[in-house]
N, C-alpha and C positions, 0 to 999 in steps of 0.2 A: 346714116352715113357712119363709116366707119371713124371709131377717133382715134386712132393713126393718122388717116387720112384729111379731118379736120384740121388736127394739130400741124401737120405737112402743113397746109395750105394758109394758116396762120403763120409757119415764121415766112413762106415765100410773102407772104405780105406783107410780114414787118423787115425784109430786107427790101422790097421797093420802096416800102414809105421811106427807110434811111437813105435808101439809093437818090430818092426824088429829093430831101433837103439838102442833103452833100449836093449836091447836083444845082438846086436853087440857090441854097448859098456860093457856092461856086459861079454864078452867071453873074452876069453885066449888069441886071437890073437895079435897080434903087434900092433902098434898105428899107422903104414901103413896099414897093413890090415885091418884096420876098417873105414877107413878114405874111402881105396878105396871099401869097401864094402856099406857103407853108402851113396857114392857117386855113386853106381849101382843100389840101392834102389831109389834114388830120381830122376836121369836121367830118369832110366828105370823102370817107376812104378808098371807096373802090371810084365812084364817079370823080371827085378830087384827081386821083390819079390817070384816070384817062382824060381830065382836062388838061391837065398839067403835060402830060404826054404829046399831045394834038399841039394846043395852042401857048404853052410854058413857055418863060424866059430860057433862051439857047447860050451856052458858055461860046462865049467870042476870045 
């Protein structure tokens, strides 16, 4: 793989991980359930994010 193309696909991933906390921190949930949401986001980066995606706290 080309590393242009690696490096591309790294920051589009470090702008959703920031996109999904602003976003988490921004919702209605508890200040446990963000903490452990954000903490499934950063553990688990790529699946973290498509959980979080699917079944994540929604800004109300």
């Amino acid at each position: 793989m080309n590393a242009n193309f690696s490096g591309f696909l790294g920051l589009i991933h470090l702008a959703l991980v920031v996109w999904a906390a602003v976003a988490i921190l921004g919702s209605s949930a508890t200040q446990g359930q963000k903490v452990l949401w954000i903490l499934l986001v950063l553990l688990f980066p790529v699946v973290g994010l498509i959980i979080w995606f699917i079944a994540g706290p929604k800004k109300t």
